[in-house]
VONU-528829 format. One record per residue: residue number from 1; x negated, y, z of N, C-alpha, C, O in turn. Coordinates in steps of 0.001 Angstrom, whole numbers, plus 500000, padded with zeros to 6 digits. Atoms other than C-alpha are relative to their C-alpha. Layout:
GUNU  num     nxx     nyy     nzz    caxx    cayy    cazz     cxx     cyy     czz     oxx     oyy     ozz
GUNU  NUM       X       Y       Z       X       Y       Z       X       Y       Z       X       Y       Z
...
This chain:
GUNU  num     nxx     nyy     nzz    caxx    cayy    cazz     cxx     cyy     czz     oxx     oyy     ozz
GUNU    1  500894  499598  498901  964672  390985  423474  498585  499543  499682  498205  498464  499228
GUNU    2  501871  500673  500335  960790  390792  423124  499441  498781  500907  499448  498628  502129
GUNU    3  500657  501267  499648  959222  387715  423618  498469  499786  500508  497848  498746  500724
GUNU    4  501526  499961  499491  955836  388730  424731  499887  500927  501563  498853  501173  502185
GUNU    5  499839  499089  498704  956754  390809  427810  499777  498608  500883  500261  497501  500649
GUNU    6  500656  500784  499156  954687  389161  431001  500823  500764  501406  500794  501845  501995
GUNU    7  499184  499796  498712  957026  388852  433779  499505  498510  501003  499201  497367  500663
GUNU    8  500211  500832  498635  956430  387269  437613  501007  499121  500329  502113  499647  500455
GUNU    9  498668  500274  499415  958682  384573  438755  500318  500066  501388  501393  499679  501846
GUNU   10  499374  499730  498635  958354  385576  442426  498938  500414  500727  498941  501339  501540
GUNU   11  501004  499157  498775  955096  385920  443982  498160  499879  498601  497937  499191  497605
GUNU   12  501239  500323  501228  951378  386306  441937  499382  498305  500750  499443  497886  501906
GUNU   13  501037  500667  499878  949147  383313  441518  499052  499517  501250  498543  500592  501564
GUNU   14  500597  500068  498696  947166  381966  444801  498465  500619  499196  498066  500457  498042
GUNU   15  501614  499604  500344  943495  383626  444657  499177  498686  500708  499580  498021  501662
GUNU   16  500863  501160  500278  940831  381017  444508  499048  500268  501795  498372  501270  502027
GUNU   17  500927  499839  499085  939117  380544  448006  499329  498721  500100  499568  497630  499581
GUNU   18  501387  501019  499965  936065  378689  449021  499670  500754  501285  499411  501906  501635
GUNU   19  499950  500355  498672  936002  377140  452484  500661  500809  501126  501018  501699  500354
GUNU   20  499034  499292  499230  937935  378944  455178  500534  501396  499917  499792  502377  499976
GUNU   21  499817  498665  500529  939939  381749  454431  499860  500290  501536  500091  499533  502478
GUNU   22  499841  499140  498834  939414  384502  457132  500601  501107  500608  500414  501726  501655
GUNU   23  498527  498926  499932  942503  386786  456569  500802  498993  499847  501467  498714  498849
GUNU   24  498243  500922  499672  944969  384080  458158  501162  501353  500227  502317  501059  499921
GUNU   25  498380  499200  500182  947601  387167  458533  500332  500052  498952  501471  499584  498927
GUNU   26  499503  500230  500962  948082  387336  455401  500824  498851  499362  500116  497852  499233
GUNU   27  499862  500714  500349  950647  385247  453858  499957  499304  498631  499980  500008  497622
GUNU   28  500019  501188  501255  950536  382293  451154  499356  499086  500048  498855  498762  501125
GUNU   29  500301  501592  499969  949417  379184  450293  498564  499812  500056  498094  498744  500449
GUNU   30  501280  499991  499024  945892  380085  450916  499730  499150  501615  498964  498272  502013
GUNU   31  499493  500729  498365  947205  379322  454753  499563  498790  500227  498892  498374  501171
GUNU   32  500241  501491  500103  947116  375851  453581  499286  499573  499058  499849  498624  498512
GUNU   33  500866  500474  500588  944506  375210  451573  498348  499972  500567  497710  500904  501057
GUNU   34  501208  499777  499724  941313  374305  452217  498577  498909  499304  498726  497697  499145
GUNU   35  500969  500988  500097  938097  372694  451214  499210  500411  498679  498783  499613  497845
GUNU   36  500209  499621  500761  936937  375351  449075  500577  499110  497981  499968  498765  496968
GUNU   37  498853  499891  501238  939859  374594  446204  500917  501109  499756  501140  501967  500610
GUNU   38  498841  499283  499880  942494  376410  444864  501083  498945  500086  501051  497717  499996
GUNU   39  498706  500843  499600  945949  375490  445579  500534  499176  498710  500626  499926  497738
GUNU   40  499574  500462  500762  947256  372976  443272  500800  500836  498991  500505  500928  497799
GUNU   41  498658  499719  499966  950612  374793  442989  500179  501402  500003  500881  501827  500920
GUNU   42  499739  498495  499913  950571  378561  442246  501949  500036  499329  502724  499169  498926
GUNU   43  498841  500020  500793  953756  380039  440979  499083  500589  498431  498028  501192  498236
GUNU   44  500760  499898  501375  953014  380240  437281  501128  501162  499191  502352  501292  499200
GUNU   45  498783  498652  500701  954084  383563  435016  499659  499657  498392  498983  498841  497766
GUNU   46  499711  500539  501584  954848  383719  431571  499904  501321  498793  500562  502351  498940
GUNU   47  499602  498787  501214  954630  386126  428481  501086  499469  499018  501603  500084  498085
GUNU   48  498848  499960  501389  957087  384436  426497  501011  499651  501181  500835  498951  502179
GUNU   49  498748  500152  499341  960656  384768  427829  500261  498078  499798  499823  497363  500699
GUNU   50  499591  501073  500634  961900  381251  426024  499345  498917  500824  500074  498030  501267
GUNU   51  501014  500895  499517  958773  379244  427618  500537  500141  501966  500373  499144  502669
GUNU   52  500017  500056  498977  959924  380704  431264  501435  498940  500088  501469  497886  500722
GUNU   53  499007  500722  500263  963149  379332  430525  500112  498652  500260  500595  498176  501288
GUNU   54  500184  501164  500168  962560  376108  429534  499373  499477  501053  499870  498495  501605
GUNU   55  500426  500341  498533  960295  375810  432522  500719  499835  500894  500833  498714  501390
GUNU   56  499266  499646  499295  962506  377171  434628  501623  498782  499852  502224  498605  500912
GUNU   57  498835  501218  500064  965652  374273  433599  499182  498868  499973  499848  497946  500443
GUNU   58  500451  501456  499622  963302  371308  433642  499723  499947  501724  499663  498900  502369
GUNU   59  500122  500425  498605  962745  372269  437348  501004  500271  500930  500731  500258  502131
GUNU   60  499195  499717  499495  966176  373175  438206  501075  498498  499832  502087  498250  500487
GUNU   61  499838  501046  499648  966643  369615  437055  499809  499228  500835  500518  498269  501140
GUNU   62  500307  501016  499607  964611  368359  438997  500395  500018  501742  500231  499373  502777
GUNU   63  499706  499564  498116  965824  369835  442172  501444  499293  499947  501718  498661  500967
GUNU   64  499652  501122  499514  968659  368008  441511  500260  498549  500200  501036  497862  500863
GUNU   65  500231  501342  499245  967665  365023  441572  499163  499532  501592  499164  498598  502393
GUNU   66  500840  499799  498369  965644  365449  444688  501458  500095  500724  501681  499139  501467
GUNU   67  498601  499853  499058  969330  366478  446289  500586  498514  499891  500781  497825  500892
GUNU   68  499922  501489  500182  970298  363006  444494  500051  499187  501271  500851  498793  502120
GUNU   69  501014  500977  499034  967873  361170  446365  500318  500298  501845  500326  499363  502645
GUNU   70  500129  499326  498682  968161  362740  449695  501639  499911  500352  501814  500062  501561
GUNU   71  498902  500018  499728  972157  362424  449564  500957  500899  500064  502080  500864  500567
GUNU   72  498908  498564  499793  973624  365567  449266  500976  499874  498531  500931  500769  497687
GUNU   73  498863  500047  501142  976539  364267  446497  501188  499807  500978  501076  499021  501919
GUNU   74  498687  500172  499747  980010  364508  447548  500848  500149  498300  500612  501165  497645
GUNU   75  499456  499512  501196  982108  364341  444224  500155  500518  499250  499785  499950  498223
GUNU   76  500731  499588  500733  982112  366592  442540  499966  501597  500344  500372  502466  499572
GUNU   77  500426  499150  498855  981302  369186  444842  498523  500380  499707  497834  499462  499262
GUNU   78  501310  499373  500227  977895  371449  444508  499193  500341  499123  499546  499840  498055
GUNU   79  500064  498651  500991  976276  373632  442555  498366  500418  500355  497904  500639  501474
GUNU   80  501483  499060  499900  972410  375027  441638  500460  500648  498953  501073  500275  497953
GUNU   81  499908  498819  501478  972401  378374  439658  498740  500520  500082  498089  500935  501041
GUNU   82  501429  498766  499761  969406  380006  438451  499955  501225  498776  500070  500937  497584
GUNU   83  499593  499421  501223  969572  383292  436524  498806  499993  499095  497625  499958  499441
GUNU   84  500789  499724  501217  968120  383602  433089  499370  500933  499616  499783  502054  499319
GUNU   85  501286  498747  499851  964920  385288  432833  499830  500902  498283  499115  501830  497906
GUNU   86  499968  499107  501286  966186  385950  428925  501022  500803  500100  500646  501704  499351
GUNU   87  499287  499432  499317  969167  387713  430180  500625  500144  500801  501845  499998  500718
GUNU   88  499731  500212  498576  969312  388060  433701  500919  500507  500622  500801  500676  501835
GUNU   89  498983  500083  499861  972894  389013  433493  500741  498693  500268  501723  498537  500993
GUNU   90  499053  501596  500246  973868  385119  432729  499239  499201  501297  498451  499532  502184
GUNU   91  500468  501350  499087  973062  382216  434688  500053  498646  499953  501259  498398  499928
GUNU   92  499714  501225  500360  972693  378435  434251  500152  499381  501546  499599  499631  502617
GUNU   93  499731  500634  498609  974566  375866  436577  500384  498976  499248  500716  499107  498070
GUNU   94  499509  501650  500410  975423  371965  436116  501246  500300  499867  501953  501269  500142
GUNU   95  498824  499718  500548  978077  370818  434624  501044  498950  500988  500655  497980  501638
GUNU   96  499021  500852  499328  981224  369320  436200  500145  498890  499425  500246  498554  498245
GUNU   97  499649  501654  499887  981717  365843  437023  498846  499624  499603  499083  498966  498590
GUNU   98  501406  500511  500604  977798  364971  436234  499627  499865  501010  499541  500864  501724
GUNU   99  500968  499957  499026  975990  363315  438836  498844  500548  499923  498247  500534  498847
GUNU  100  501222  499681  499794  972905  364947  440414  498467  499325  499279  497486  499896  498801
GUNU  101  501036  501243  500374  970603  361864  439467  499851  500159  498568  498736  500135  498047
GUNU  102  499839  500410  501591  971706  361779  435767  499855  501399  499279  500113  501454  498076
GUNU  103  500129  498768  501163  970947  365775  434705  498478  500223  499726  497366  500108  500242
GUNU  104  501850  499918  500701  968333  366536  432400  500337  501686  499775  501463  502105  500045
GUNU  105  500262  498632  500237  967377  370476  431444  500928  500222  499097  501412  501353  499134
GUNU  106  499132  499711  501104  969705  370035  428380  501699  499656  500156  502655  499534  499391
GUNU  107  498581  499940  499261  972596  369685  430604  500543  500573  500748  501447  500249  501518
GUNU  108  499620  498619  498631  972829  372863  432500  501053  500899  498794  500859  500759  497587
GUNU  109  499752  498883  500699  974900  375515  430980  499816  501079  500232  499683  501344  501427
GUNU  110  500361  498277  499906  974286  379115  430604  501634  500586  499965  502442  500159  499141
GUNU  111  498606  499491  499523  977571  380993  431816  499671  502195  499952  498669  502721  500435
GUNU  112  500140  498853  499335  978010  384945  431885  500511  500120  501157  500638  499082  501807
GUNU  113  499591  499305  499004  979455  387288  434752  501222  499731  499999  501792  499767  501090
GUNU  114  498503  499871  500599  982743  386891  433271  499970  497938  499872  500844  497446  499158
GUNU  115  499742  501530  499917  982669  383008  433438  500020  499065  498803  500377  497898  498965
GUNU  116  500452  499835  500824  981780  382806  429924  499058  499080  499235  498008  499503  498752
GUNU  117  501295  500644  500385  980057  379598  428645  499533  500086  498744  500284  499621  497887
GUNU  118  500871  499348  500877  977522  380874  426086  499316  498821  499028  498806  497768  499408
GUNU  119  500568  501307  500750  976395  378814  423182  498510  499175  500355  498278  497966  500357
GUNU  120  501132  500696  500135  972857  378487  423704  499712  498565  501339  498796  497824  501697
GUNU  121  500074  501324  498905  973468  375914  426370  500500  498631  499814  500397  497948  498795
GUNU  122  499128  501321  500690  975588  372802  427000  501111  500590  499691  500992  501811  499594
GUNU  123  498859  499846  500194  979168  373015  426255  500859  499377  501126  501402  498273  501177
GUNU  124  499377  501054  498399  980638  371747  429339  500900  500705  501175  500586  501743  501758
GUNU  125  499463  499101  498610  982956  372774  432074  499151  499887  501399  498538  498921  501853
GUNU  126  500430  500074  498705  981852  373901  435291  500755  499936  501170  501955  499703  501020
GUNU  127  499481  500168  498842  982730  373810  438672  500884  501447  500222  500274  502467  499901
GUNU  128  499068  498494  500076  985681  376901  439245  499288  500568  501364  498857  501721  501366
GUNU  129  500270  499712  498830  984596  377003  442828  498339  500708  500290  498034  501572  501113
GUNU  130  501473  499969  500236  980843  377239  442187  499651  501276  499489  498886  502068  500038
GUNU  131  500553  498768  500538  980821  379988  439547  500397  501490  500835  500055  502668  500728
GUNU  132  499091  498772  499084  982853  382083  441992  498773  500506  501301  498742  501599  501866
GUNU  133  500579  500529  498695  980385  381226  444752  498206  501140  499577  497526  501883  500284
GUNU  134  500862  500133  500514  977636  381858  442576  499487  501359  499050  498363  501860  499038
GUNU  135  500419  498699  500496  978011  384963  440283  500400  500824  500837  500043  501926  500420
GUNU  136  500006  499038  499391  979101  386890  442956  498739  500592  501085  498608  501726  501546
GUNU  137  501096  500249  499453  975792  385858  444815  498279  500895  498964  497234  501401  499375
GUNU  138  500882  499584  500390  973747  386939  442063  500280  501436  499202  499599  501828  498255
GUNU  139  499831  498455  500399  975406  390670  441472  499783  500207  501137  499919  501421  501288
GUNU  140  499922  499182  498652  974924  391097  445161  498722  499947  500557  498397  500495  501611
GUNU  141  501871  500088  499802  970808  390058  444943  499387  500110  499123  498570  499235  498832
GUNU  142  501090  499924  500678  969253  391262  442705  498809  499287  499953  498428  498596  499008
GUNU  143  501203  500494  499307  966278  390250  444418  499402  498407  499914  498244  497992  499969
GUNU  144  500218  501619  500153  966953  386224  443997  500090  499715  498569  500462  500465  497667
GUNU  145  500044  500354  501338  966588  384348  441172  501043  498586  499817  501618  498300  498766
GUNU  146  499022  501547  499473  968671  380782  442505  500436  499509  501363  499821  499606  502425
GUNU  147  499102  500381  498903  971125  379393  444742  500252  498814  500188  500466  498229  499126
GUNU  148  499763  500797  499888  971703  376647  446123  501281  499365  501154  501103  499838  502276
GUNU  149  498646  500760  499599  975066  374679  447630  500521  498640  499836  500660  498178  498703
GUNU  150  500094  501267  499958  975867  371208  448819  500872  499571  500598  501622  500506  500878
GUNU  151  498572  500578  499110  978555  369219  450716  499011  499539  501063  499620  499537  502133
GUNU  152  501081  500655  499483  975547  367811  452422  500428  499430  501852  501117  500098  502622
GUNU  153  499120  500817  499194  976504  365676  455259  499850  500672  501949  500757  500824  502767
GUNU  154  499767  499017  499236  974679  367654  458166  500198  501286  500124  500601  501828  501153
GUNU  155  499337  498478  500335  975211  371130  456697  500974  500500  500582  501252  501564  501133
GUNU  156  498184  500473  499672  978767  369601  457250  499687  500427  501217  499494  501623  501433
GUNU  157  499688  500687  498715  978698  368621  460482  499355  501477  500442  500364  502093  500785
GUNU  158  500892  499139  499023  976056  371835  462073  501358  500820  499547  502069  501139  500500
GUNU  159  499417  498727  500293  978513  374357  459897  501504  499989  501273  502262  500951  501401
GUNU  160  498370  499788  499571  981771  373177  462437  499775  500952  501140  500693  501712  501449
GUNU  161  500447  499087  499274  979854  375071  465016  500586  501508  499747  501359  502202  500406
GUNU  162  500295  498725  500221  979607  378018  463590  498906  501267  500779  498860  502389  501285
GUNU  163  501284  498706  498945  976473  379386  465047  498697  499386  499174  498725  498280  498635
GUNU  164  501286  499628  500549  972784  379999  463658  499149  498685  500633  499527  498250  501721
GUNU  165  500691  501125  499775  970188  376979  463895  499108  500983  501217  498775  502164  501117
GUNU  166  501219  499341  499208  967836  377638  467080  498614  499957  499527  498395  499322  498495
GUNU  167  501159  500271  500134  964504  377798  466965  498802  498569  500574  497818  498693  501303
GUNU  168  500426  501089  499083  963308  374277  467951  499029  499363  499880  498425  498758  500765
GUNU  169  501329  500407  499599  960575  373366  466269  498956  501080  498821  499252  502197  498396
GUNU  170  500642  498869  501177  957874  374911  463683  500825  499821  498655  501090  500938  498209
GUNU  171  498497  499901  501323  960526  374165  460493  501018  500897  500228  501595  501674  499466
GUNU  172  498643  498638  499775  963023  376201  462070  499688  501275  499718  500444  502076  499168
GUNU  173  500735  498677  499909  960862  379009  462247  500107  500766  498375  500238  501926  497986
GUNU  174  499967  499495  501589  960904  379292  458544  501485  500645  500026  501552  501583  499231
GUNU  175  498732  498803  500117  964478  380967  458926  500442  500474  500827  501653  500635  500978
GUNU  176  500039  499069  498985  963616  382876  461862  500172  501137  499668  499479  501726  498839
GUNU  177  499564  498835  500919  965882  385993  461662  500346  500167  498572  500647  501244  498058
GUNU  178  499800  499963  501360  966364  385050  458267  501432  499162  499368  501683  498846  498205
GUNU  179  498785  501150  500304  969655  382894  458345  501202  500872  500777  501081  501615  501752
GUNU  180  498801  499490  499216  973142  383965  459216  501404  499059  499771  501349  498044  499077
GUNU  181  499202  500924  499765  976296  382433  459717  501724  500843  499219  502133  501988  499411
GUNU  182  498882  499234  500875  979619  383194  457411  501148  499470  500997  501170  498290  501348
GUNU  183  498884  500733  498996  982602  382642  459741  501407  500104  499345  502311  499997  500174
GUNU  184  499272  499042  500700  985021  383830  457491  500781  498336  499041  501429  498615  498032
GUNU  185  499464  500916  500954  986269  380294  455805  501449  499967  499678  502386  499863  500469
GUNU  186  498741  499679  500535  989011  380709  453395  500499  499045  499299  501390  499190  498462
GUNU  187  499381  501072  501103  989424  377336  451977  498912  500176  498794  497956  500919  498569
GUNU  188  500987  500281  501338  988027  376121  448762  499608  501577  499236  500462  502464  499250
GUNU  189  500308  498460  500783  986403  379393  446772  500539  500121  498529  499844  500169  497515
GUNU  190  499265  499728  501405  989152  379831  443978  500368  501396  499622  501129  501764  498727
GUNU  191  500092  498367  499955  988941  383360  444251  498830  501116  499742  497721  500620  499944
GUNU  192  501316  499516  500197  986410  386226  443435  499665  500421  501487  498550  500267  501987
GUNU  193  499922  499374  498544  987046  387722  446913  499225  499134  501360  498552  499685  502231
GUNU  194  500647  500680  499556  985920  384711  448628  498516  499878  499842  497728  499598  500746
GUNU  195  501351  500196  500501  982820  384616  446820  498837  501770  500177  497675  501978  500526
GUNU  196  500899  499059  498976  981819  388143  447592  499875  500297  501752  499275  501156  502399
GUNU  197  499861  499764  498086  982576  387694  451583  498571  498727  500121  497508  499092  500624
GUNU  198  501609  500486  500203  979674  384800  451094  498994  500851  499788  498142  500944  500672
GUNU  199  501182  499244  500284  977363  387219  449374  500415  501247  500988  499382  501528  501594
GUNU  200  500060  499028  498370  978121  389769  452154  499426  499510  500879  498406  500086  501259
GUNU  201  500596  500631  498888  977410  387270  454885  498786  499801  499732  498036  500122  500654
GUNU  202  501287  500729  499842  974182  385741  453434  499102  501428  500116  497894  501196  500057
GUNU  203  500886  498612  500087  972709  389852  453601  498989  499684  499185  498999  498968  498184
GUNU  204  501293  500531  500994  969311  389743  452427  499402  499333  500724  498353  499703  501250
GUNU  205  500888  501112  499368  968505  386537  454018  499264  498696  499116  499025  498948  497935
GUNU  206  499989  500959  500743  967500  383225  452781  500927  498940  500012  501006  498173  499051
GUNU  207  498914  500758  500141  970302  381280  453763  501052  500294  500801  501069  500982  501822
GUNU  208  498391  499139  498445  974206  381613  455341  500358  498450  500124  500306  497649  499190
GUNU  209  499454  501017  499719  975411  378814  456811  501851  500393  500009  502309  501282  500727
GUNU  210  499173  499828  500152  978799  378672  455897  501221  499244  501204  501302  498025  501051
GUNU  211  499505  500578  498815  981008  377649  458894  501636  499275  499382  502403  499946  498691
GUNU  212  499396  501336  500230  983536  374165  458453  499476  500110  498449  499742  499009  497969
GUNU  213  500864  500789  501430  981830  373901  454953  498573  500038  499740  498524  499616  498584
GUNU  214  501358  500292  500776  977965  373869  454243  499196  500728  500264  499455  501624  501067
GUNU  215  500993  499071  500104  974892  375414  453829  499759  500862  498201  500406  500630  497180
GUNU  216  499814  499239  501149  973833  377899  451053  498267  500827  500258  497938  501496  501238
GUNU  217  501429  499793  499795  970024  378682  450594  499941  501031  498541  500831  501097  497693
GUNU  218  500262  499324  501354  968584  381035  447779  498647  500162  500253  498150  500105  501378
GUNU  219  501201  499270  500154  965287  382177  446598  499364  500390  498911  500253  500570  498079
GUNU  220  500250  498866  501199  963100  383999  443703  499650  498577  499204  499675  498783  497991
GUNU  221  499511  501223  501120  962989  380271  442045  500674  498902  500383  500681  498700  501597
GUNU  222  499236  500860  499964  964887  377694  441912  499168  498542  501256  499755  497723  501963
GUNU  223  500600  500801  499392  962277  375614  443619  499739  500665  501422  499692  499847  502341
GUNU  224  499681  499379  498647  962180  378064  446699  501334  499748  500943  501430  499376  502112
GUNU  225  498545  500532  499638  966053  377670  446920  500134  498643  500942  500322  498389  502132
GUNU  226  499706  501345  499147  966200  373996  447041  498953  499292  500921  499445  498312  501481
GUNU  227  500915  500022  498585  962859  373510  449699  501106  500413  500717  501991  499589  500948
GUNU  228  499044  498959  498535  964999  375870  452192  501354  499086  499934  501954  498871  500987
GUNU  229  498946  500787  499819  967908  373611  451035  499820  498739  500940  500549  498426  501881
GUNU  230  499884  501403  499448  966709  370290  452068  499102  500353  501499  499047  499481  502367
GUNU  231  500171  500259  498703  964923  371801  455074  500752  500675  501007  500564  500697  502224
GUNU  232  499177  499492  498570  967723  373744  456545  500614  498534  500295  500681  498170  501469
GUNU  233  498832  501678  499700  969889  369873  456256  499097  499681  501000  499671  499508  502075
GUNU  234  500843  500718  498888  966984  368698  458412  500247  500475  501189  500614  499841  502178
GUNU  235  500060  498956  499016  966953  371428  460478  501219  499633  501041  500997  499316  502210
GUNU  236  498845  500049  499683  970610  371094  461277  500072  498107  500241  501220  497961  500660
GUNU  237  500122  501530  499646  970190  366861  461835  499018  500061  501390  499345  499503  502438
GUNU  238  500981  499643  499021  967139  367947  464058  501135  500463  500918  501659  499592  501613
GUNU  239  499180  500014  499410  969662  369995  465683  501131  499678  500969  501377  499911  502153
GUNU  240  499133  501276  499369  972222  367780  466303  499688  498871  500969  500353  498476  501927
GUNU  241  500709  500634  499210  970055  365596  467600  499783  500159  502098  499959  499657  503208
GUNU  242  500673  499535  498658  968629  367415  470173  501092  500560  500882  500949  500429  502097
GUNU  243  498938  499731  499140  972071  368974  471354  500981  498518  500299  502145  498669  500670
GUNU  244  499313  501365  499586  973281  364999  471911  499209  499743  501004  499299  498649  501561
GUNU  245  501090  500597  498614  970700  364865  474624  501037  500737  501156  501559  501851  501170
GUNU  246  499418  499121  498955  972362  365522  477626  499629  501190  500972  498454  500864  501143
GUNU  247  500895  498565  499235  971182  368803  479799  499302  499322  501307  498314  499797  501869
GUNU  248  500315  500123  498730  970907  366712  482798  498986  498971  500194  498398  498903  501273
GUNU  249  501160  500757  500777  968397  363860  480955  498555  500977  499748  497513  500968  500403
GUNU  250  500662  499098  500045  966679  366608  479400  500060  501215  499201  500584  501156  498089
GUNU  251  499524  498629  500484  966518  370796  478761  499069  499886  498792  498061  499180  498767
GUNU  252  500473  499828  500736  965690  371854  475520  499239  501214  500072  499635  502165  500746
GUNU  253  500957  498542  499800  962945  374547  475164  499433  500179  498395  498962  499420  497548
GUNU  254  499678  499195  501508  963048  377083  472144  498655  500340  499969  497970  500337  500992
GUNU  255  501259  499504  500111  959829  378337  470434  500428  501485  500297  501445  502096  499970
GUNU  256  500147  498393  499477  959111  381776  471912  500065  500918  498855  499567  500462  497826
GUNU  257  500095  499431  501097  959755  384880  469570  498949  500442  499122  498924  500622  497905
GUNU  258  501211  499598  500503  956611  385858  469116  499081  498769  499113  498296  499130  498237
GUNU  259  500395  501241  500686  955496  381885  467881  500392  500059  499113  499720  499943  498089
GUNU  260  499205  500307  501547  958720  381972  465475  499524  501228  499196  499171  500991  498041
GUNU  261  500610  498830  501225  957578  385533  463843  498641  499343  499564  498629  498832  498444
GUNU  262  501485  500437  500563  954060  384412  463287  499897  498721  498910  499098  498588  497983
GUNU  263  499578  500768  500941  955549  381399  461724  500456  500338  498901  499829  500352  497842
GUNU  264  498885  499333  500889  957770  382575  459832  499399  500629  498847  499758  500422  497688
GUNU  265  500879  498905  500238  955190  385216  458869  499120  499106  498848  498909  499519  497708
GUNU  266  501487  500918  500661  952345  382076  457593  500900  499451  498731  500615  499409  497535
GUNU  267  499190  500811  501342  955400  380258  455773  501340  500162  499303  502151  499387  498796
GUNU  268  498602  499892  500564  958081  381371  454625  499863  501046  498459  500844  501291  497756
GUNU  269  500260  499265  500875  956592  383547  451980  500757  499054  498473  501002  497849  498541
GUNU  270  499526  500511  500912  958054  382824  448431  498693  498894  498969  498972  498131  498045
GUNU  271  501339  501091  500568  954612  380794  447168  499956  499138  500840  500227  498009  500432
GUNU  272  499983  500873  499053  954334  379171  450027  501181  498718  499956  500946  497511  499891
GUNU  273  498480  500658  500286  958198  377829  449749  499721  499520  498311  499978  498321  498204
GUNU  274  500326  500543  501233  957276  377237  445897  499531  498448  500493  500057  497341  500605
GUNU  275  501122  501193  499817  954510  375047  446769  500465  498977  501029  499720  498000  501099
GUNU  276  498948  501189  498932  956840  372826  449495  500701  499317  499298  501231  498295  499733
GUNU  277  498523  500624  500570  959161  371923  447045  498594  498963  498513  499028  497994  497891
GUNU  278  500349  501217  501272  956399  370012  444129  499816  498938  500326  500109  498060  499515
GUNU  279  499897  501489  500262  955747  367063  445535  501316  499176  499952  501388  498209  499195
GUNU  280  498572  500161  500665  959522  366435  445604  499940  499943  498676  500005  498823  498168
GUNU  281  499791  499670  501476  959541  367826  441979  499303  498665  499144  499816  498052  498208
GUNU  282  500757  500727  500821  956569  365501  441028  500557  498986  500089  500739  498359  499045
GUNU  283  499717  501352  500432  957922  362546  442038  501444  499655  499387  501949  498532  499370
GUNU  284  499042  500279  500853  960741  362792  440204  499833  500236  498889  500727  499901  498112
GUNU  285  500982  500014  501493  958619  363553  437175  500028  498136  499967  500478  497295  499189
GUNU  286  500920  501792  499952  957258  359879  438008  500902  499509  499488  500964  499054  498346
GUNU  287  499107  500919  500577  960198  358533  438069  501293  500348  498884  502371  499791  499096
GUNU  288  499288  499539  500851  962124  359890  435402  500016  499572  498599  500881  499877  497777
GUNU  289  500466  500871  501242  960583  357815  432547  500259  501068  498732  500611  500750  497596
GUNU  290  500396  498833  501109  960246  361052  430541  501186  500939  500086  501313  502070  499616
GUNU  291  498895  498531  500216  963409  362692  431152  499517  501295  500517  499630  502065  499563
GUNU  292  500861  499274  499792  961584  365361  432890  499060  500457  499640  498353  499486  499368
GUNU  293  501309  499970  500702  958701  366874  431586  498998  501277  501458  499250  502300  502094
GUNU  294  501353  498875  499370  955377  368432  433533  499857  500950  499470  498776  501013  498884
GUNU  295  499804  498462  500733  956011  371710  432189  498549  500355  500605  498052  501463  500407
């Protein structure tokens, strides 16, 4: 495949403004910038396939260590996939039995459709449950580029519900209309069948909450994914929270629809969601004593 072909990984570049932008409808990270700068944090594109790559697994490391940190390990339970921008048939996902904390870029493997682990990666088994979860997710979106899946402790706990996060505060808003709920739990996903009734449920949203097991976020990078990951867990703790208040203490009051679209509208864009997830990323640069690299 040619190596000079200039491909997007999800949204263009932020345009350079100086002092208040004055097309706030528009979304991206403009929104939030100000002081005549550009945004730190564009999404960055590539002419060489190989270079997106490599980019692309040092920060799919680093997302999980950010999950690490934040607590979302259960054993050996969970799963990031992101497909390969050199053939975006395959896909790389961690390897089984490897803690979150301890993977570096040269410990992902590249897997086909067919379950297929491919030399140019690690050599490693994966999770059975995961790839099931996972390539059926990414024949059924084109559109995404990574997924994300966790045991994560309120994921847990919001998914026994089985109902859609409200709208409660401006964070929620970010998966206003955009989240749905899989009710459909069949036990562990040792099946292909299971794994396309997930990618059915999540439609073309950004995340399905999977009901008595988890959450399940995606987006056009890997760093979109896991943002929406660690702020639906919030979301769903927020949640919880606020439905332990009693009704007769005090009522809860939802943001109006017209607040959550407009939200929704400023942030949820795929640059925007990029740019949420680096200072996470960076500081696990910091602390990584080089295993990571500032791509």
């Amino acid at each position: 495949m040619s190596q000079t072909t200039t491909i997007q990984v999800s949204a263009p570049a932020t345009t350079v403004f100086t002092g208040i932008d004055t097309n706030a409808s528009a979304p991206g990270v403009h929104n939030n910038t100000f002081g005549g700068f550009e945004h730190p944090h564009p999404i960055p594109t590539f002419t060489c396939l190989n270079a997106h790559r490599d980019w692309m697994l040092q920060h799919m490391a680093g997302a999980f260590r950010v999950f690490a940190r934040k607590g979302f390990t259960e054993g050996t339970a969970g799963h990031i996939s992101v497909r390969d921008p050199v053939d975006p048939n395959t896909f790389w996902i961690n390897p089984l039995c490897r803690h979150f904390a301890m993977l570096k870029a040269s410990d992902m493997v590249h897997v086909d459709e067919n379950g297929k682990v491919l030399p140019d990666g690690n050599q490693a088994a994966v999770n059975a449950a995961g790839f099931r979860i996972h390539s059926q997710l990414h024949k059924a979106r084109p559109d995404i580029n990574a997924a994300c899946h966790t045991h994560s402790v309120y994921g847990k706990a919001y998914s026994a519900f089985g109902k859609p996060i409200e709208m409660l505060n401006q964070d929620a808003c970010t998966f206003y209309n955009s989240h749905s709920v899989y009710e459909g739990f069949g036990g562990i996903v040792l099946d292909d069948e299971e794994g396309k009734q997930i990618a059915t449920a999540l439609k073309d949203n950004k995340a399905v909450i999977l009901q008595n097991h988890g959450l399940l976020t995606v987006g056009g990078t890997v760093d979109e994914a896991a943002y929406l990951f660690t702020l639906l867990e919030r979301c769903c703790e927020t949640q919880l929270a606020a439905d332990s208040v009693h009704p007769e203490n005090k009522s809860k009051i939802t943001v109006g629809d017209e607040e959550a679209q407009y939200t929704f509208e400023m942030t949820s864009d795929p640059e925007s969601l990029y740019a949420e997830f680096q200072p996470d990323f960076e500081y696990e640069i910091w602390k990584s004593n080089g295993e990571l690299k500032p791509f």
